[in-house]
C-alpha positions as CSV (number, residue, x, y, z in Angstrom):
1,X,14.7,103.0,86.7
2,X,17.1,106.0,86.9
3,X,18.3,104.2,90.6
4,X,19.3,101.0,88.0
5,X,20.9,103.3,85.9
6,X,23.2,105.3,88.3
7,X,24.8,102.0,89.7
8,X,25.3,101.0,85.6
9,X,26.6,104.5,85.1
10,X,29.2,104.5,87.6
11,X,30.2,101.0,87.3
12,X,30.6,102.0,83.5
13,X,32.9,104.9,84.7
14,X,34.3,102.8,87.2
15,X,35.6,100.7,84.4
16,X,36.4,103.5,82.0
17,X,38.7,104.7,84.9
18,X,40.0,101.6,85.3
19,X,41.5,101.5,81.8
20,X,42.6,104.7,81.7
21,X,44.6,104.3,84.4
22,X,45.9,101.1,82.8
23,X,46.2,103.5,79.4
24,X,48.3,105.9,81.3
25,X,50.1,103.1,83.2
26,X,51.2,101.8,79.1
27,X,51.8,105.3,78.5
28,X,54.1,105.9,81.1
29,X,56.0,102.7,80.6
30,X,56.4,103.2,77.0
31,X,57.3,106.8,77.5
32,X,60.0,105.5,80.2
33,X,61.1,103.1,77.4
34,X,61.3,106.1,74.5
35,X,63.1,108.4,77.0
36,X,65.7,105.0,78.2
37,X,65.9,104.4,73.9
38,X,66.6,108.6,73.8
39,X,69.2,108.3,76.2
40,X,70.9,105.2,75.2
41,X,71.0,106.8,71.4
42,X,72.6,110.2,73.1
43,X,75.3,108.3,75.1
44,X,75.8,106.6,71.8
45,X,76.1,110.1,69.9
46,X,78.7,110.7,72.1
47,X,80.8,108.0,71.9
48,X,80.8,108.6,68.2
49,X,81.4,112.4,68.7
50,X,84.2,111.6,71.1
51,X,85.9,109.4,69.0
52,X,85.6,111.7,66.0
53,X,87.3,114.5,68.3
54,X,90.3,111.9,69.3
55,X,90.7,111.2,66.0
56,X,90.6,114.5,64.7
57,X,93.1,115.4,67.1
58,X,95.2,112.6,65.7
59,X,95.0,113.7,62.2
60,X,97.7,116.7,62.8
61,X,99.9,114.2,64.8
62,X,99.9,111.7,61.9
63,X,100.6,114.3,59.3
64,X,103.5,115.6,61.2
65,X,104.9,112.2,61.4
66,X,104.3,111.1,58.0
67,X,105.8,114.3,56.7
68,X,109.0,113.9,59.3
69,X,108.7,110.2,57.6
70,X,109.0,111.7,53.8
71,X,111.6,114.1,54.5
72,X,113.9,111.6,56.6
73,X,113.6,109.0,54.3
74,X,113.9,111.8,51.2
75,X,117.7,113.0,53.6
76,X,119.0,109.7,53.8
77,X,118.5,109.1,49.6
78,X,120.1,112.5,49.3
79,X,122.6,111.4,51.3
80,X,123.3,108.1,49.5
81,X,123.0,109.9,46.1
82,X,125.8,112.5,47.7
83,X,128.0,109.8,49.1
84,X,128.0,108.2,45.6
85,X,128.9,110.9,44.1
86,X,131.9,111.6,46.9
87,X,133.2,108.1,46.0
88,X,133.2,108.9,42.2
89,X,134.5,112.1,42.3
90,X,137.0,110.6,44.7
91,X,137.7,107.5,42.1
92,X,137.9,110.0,39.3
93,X,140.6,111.8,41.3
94,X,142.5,109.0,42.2
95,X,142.4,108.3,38.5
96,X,143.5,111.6,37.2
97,X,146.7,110.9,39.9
98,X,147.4,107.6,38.5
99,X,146.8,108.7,35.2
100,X,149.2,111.7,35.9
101,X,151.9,109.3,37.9
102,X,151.7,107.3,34.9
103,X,152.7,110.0,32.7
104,X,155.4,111.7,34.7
105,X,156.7,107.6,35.0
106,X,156.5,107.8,30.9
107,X,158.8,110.8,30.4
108,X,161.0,109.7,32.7
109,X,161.6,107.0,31.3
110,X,161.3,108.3,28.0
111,X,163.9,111.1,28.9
112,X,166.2,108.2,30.5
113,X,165.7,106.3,27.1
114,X,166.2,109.3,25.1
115,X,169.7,110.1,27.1
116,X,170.8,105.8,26.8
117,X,169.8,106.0,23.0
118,X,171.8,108.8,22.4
119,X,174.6,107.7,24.9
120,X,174.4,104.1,23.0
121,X,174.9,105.5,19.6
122,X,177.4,107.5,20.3
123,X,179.1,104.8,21.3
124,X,178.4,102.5,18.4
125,X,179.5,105.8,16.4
126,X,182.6,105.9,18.7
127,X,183.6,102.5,18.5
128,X,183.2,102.4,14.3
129,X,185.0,105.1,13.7
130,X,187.9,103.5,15.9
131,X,188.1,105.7,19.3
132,X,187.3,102.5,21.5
């Protein structure tokens, strides 16, 4: 019986071998597939942690040019505001002058009116008492 059993035995182990190395076949395919899943996740970490860096880099960039943005746009309101005030100061000026012109124009006149009024009555005086 033991001659029976041998060929049982090793046919047995012959088959337990046989799925084993099938087992180990699986294994090694689905550890090829965990590592290719690894890998593809890494690449993947790195195309996120290179983007991040770009960006980052950006970040100072931006802030420069939205500050250079802010204080260009803050010069040319200063600018306008300033100007404004040129033109009002200017206007105010030019209507202190007229306003001055004016006056000067009034005593003149008023001086020239004063001298005819006084001329004219004299003459009226002049010309009732009998001299003319």
């Amino acid at each position: 019986m033991q001659n029976t059993q041998k060929p049982i035995d090793q046919k047995e182990n012959a088959a337990t071998e046989t799925e084993d190395a099938h087992k180990h076949t699986n294994d090694l395919g689905s550890n090829e597939k965990v590592i290719k899943k690894v890998l593809e996740i890494e690449k993947e970490a790195d195309k996120v942690h290179d983007k991040a860096v770009h960006e980052a880099e950006q970040l100072p960039i931006r802030a420069d040019q939205d500050a250079q943005a802010i204080i260009d746009k803050a010069r040319i309101a200063a600018q306008e505001e300033a100007a404004k005030m040129v033109d009002q100061a200017q206007v105010q000026q030019q209507s202190a002058e007229i306003l001055a012109d004016a006056e000067k124009s009034t005593q003149n006149t008023e001086s020239l009116a004063s001298n005819n009024f006084n001329r004219a009555v004299a003459y009226v005086v002049a010309r009732v008492i009998g001299r003319e």
